[in-house]
C-alpha positions in Angstrom: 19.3 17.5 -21.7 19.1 14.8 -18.8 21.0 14.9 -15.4 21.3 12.0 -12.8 20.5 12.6 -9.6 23.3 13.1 -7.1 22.7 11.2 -3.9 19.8 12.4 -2.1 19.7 13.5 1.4 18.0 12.6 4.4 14.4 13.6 4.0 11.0 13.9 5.8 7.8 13.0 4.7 6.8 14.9 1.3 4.1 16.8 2.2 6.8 20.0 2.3 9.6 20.8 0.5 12.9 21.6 2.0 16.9 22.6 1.0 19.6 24.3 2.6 19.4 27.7 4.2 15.8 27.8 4.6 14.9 28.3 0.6 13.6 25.0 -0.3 12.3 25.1 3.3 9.9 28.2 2.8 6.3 27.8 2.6 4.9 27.6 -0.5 3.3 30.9 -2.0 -1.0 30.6 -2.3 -2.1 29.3 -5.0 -2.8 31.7 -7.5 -1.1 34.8 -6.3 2.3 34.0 -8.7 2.2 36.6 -11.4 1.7 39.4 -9.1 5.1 42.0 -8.5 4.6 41.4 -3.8 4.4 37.4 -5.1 7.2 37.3 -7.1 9.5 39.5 -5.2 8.8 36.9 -2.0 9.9 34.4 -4.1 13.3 36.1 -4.6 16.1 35.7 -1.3 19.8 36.5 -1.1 22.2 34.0 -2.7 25.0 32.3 -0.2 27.3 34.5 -1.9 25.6 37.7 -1.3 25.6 37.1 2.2 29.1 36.4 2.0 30.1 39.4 0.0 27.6 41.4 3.2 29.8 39.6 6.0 33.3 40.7 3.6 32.0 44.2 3.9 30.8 44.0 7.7 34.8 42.7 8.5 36.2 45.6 6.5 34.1 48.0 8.3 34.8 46.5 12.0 38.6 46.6 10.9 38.6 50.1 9.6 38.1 51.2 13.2 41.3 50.5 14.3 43.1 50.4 10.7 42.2 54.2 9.6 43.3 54.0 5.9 40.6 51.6 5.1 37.9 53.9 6.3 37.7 55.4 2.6 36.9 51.8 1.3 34.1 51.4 3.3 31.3 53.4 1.8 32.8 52.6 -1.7 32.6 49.3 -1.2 29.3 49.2 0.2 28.0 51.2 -2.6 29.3 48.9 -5.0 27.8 45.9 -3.5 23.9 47.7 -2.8 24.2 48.9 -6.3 25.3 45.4 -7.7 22.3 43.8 -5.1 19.2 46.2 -7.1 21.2 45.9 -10.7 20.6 42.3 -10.0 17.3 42.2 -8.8 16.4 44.5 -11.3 17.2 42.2 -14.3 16.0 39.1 -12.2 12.4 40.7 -11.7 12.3 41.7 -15.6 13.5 38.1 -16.9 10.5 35.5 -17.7 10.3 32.8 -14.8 11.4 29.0 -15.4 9.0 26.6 -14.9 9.0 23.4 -13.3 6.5 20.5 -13.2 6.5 17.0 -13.0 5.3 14.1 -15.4 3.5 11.0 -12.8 2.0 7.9 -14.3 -1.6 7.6 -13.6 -1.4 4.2 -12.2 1.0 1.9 -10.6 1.4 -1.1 -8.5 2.4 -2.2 -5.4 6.3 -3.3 -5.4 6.8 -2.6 -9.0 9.1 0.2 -9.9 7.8 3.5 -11.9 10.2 6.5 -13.3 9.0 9.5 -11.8 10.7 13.0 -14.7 10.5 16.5 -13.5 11.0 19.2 -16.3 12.8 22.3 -15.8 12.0 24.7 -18.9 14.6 27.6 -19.4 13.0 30.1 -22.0 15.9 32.7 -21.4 18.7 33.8 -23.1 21.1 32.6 -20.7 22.1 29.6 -18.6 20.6 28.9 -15.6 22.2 27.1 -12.6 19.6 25.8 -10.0 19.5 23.4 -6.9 16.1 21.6 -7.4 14.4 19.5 -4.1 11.6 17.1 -4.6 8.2 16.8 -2.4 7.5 13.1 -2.6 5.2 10.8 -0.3 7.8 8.4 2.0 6.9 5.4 1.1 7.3 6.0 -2.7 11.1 6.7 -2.1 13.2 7.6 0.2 15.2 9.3 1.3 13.8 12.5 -0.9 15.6 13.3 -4.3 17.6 16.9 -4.2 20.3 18.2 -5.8 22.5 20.7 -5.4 23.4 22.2 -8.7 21.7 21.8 -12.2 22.7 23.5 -15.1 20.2 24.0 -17.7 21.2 25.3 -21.3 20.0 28.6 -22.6 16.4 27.8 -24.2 16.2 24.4 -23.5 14.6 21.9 -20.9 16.4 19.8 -18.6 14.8 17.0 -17.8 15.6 14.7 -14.5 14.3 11.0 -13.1 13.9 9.3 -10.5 12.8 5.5 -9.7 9.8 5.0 -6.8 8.5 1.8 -5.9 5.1 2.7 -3.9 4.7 -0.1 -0.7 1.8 1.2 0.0 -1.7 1.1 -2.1 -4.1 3.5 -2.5 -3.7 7.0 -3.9 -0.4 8.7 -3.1 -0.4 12.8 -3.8 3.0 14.9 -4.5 3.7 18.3 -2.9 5.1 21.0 -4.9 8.9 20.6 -5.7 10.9 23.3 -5.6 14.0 25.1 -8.0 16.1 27.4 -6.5 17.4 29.3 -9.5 20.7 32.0 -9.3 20.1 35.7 -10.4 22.2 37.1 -13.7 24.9 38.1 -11.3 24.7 35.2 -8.4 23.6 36.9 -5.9 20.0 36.4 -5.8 17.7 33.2 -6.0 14.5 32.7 -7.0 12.4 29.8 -5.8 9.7 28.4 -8.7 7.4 25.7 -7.8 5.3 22.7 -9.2 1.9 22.3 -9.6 0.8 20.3 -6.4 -1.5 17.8 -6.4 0.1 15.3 -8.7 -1.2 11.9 -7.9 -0.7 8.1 -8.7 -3.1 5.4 -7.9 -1.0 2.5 -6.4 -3.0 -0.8 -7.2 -2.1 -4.5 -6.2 0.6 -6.1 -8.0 -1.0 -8.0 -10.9 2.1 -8.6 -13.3 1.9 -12.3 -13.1 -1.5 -12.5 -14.7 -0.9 -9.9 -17.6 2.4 -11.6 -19.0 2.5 -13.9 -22.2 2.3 -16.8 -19.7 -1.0 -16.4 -18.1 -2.9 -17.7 -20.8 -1.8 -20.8 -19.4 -3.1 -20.7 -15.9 -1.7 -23.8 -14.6 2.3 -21.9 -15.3 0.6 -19.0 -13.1 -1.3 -20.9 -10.4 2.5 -23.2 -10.4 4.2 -20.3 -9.7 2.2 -19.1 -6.6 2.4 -22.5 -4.9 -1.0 -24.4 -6.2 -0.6 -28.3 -6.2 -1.9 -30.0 -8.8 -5.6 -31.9 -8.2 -6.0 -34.9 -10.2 -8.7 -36.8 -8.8 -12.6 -35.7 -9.0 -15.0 -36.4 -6.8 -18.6 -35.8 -6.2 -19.8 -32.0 -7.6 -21.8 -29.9 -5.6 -24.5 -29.1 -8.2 -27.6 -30.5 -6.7 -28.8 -33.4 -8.9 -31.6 -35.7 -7.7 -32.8 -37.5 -4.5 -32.1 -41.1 -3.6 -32.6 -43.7 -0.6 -29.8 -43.3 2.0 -27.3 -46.6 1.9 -24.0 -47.2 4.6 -21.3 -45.3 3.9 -23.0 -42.1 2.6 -22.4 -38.7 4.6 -24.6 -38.0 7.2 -24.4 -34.2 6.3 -26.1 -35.3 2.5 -29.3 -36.5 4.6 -32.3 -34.4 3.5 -34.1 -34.3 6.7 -37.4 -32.4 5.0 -37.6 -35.4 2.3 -36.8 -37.7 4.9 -39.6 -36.7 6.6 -42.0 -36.9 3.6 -41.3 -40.0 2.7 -40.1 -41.8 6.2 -37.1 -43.3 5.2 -33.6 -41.8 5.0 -32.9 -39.9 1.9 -29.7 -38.1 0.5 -28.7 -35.4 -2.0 -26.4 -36.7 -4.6 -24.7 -33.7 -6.8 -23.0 -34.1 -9.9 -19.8 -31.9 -11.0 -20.5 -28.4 -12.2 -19.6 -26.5 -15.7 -19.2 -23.4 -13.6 -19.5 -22.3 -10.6 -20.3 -18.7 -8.4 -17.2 -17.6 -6.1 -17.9 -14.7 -3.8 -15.3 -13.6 -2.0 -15.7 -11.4 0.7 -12.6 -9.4 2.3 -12.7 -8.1 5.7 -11.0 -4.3 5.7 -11.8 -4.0 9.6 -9.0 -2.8 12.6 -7.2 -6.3 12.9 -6.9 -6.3 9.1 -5.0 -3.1 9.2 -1.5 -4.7 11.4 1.6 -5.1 9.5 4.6 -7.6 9.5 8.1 -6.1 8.7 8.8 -9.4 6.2 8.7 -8.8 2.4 9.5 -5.0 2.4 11.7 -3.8 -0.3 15.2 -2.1 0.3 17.6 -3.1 2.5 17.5 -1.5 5.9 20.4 -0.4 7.6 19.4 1.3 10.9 17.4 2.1 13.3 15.5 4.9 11.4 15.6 2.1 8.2 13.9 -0.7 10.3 11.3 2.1 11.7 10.7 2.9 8.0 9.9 -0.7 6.9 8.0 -1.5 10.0 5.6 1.6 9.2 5.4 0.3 5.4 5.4 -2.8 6.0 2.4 -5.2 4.0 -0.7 -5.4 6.2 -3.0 -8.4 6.5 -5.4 -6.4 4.6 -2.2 -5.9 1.6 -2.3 -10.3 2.3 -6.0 -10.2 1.5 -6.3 -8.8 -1.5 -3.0 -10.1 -3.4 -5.0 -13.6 -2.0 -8.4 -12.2 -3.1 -7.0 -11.2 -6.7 -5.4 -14.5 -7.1 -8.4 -16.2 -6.6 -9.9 -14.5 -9.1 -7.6 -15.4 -11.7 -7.9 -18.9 -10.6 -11.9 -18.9 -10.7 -11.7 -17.0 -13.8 -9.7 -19.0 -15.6 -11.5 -22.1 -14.3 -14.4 -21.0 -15.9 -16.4 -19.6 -13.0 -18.0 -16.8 -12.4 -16.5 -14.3 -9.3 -17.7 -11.4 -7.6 -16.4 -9.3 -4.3 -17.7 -7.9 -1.5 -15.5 -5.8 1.5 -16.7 -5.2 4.6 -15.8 -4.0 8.0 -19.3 -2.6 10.4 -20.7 -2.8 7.1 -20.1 -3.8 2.8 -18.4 -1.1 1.6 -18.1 -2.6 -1.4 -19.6 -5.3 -3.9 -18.8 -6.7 -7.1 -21.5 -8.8 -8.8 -20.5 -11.7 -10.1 -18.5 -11.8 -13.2 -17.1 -14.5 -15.7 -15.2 -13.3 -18.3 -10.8 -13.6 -17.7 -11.1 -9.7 -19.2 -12.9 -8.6 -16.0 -10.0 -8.7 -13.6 -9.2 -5.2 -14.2 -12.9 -4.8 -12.5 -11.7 -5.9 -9.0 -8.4 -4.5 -9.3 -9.8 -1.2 -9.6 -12.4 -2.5 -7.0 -9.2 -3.0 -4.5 -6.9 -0.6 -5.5 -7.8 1.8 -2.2 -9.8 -0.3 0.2 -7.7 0.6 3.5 -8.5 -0.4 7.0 -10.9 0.8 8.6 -11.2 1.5 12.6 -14.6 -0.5 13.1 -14.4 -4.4 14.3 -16.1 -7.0 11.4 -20.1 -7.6 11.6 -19.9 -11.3 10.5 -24.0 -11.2 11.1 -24.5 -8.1 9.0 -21.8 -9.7 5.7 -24.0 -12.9 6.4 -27.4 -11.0 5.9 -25.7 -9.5 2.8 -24.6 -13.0 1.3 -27.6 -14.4 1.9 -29.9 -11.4 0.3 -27.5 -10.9 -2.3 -26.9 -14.4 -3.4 -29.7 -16.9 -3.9 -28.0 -19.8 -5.4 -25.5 -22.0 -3.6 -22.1 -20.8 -4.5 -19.0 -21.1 -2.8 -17.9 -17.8 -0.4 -14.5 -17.3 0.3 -14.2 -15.2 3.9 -10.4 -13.4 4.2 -10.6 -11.9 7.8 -9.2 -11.9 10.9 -10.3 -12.0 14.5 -9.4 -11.6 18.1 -12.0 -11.9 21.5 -14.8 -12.8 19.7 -18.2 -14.2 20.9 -19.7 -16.9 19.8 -23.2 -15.3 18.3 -20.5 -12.7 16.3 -18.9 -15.2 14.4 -20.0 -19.0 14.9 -23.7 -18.4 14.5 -23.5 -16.4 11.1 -21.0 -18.3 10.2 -23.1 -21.8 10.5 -26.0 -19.9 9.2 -23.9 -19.3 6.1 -22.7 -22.8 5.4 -26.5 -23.9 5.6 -26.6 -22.7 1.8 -23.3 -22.0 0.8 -20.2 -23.6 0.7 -17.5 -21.6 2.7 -13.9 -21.3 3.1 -12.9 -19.2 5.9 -9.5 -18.0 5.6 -7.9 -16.6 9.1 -4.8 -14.4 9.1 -2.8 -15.3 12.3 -0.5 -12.7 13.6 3.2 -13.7 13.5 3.7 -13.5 16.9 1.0 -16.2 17.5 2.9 -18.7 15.4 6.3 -17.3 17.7 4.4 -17.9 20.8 3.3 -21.4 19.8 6.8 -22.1 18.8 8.6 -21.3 22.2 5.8 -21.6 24.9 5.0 -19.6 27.5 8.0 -19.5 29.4 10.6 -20.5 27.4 10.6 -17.4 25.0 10.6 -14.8 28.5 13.3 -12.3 27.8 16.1 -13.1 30.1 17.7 -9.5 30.0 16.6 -6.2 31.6 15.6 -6.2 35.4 12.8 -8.6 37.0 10.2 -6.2 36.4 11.0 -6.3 32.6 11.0 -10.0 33.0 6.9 -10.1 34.8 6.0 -7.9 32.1 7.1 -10.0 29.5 5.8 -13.4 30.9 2.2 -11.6 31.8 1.8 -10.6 28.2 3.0 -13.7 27.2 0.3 -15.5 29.1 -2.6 -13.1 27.9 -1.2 -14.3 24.6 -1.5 -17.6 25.4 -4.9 -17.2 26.8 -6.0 -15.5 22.8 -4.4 -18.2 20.9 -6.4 -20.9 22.8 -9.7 -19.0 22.5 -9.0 -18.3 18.9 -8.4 -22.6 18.2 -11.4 -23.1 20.0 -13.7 -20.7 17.5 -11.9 -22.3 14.8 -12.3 -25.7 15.7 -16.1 -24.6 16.7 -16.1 -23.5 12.9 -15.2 -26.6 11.4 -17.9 -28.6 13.6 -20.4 -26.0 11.8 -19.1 -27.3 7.7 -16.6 -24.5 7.1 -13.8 -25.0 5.2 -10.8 -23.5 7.8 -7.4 -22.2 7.0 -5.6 -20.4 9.5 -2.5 -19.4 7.7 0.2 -16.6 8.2 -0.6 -14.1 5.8 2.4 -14.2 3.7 1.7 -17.9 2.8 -2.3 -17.1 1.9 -2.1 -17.0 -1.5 -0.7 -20.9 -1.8 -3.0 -21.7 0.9 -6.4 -20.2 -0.2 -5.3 -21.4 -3.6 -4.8 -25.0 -3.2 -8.1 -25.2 -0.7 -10.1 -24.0 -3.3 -8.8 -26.3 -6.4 -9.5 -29.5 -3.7 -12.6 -28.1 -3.3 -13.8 -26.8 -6.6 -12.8 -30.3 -8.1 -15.1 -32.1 -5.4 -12.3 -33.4 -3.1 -12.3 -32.9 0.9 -9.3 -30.9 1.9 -7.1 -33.1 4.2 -6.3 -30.5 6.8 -6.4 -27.0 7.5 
């Protein structure tokens, strides 16, 4: 037997249960302690309609005072109800418990919806009427499932769903949910519990590459915004040596060969079967900042616009969606791909693979990488490139940063791009791109009092003061050979994706 859910009510976060008059509300018993008699009579409280038939009592005895012929009623009619009360505990305590638990996927993804069924199993002879209230994490749904009154057949199992669609990725954990079920006689309830600890493991959204139309990769790479390269140039597979003529790059001089031999000489490189893509995903603090944009639901308040500003996408979210699209891409092109994370130090690494099969490898790989608290070593990743990858490949750097000094981030940077080719990919804040867009002054809120007003413009000018020193590294890193994109980090994916085809297919990108 299935029941729909009846609109749910406003709810906290789900590490606790909660219902009406404190039953759903009540701590949890310890685990382990539910077949003894002390357990299962704490689980047991007065029904509403106890407590009203107590009050109808209370009233009759506060009126018998003045009305004397009800006096006799009063004992009788609190005998009646005490005996009814233990009758009906009695047969509660004797009856088998109900059980309750709940059937979670093991995986799911980010944005994509997943039907959550608890189970209620009646093995009594009788109907059961319960009010049931779910324990579930916030961002998975909200506000929490409850409702109010089940009925569940004599012998049978009612089973009820619900829809989640996760916003955040990483493992989410279920408390206990909780059935309120009425005595024989209504005037008793018992509260049963789940097994806590249920779990999903919410991974990036990979749909588009699993469906009938990714085994043609150009339909997928369409869809996300990649243009289309035609022309080929020059490869970067070193080839041979050759006399330098006018018109050949000054950065294809090989200074040690032009010493040897006292006339310029170039490299020349020819185009590449395959090639070695390591991308490397910064998980630092910055990383960790959200943007309210893209957030499923509609909000309608306050409390709404709170809720999808806490789960909103972070850069980090930005990072790997790009980082798993350009694995696809690389994949499909034939290369081979591998993945390293990082923050203070790698927290994770990903050899090179080559095979379309092994995406599932760095989905699992970036299914729970979270931000971290630490700023971004750039000179300890570089060390780790460098020991960990011999031959020139290209490297793929998703970060972000803010105040940094030169010998962080330029010099391992331009040590780097000495033997690999790099694309540095920098996630701007929104409010960058807002602040570039108005100026300085012309965006200064023009309500509240002239101390609001100061504030506003002073933080508008520190902002002002970050976005110049941020070009200035950038434009430093492009002088160094690095491939730049500083892109917003909803439009990454497009971005990173159309640099890398230009690239990979031998053609200088014409802007970034």
């Amino acid at each position: 037997m299935a029941a729909h859910p009846a609109p749910p009510r406003d709810a906290r976060s789900g590490a606790r249960s909660r219902g009406p008059d404190g039953g759903c509300g009540a701590p949890p018993d310890p685990p382990g302690h539910h077949g003894s008699p002390v357990s299962r009579i704490g689980r047991i409280s007065p029904d509403p309609s106890l407590v009203a038939w107590a009050s109808g009592w209370l009233l009759l005895a506060v009126a018998s005072v003045p009305l004397i012929g009800l006096r006799p009623l009063v004992p009788i009619a609190g005998l009646l109800l005490v005996s009814a009360a233990l009758a009906d505990v009695f047969l509660l305590l004797r009856e088998e418990e109900p059980t309750l638990f709940r059937t979670v996927p093991e995986k799911g993804a980010r944005e994509r919806e997943e039907e959550i069924v608890l189970t209620v199993r009646n093995p009594l002879p009788r109907p059961l009427e319960l009010e049931l209230c779910e324990a579930v994490p916030r961002d998975l749904v909200s506000p929490e499932p409850i409702w109010p009154s089940l009925p569940v057949e004599a012998g049978a199992d009612l089973r009820i769903g619900y829809v989640i669609r996760p916003c955040v990725r990483g493992e989410r954990i279920w408390g206990r949910a909780v059935a309120l079920v009425r005595s024989p006689f209504g005037l008793w309830r018992r509260r049963i519990e789940s097994p806590e600890g249920d779990r999903i493991l919410v991974q990036p959204e990979t749909a588009r590459y699993l469906r009938p139309e990714a085994l043609d990769p150009q339909r997928v790479l369409a869809a996300l915004g990649v243009r289309p390269k035609r022309a080929r140039g020059e490869g970067l597979e070193f080839d041979h040596l050759r006399d330098y003529v006018i018109g050949d790059e000054p950065r294809r001089i090989d200074w040690p060969a032009t010493a040897r031999r006292g006339r310029p000489v170039v490299r020349t490189f020819r185009q590449e079967e395959s090639r070695t893509i390591l991308l490397a995903v910064d998980r630092s603090r910055l990383m960790g900042t959200r943007s309210p944009s893209g957030v499923p639901g509609d909000p309608g308040g306050e409390g709404d616009a709170a809720q999808a500003r806490a789960f909103a996408p972070t850069k980090l979210d930005r990072a790997v969606d790009t980082a798993l699209a350009l694995v696809f891409a690389s994949l499909a092109a034939g290369d081979r791909v591998g993945l390293l994370v990082f923050d203070r130090a790698v927290a994770r690494f990903v050899a090179p693979l080559a095979h379309r099969a092994s995406l599932g490898r760095f989905v699992d790989a970036l299914s729970d990488v979270q931000p971290g608290e630490t700023e971004a070593d750039y000179r300890r990743v570089t060390r780790e490139i460098l020991s960990r990858q011999k031959k020139r490949a290209m490297i793929v750097v998703l970060t972000d940063f803010m105040e940094v000094d030169r010998e962080e981030l330029i010099e391992p940077m331009s040590l780097l791009a000495r033997r690999h080719e790099v694309i540095f990919v920098a996630l701007r804040e929104p409010i960058l791109e807002q602040l570039e867009e108005e100026g300085i002054g012309d965006g200064a809120s023009r309500k509240g009092n002239a101390k609001d007003r100061r504030v506003d413009l002073y933080r508008r000018i520190v902002l002002a003061d970050l976005l110049r020193e941020r070009e200035g590294r950038l434009v430093l890193l492009r002088r160094q050979g690095l491939a730049v994109l500083d892109v917003l980090p909803g439009d990454a994916i497009a971005g990173t994706l159309n640099l890398y085809m230009t690239l990979r297919h031998g053609l200088r990108p014409g802007g970034g």
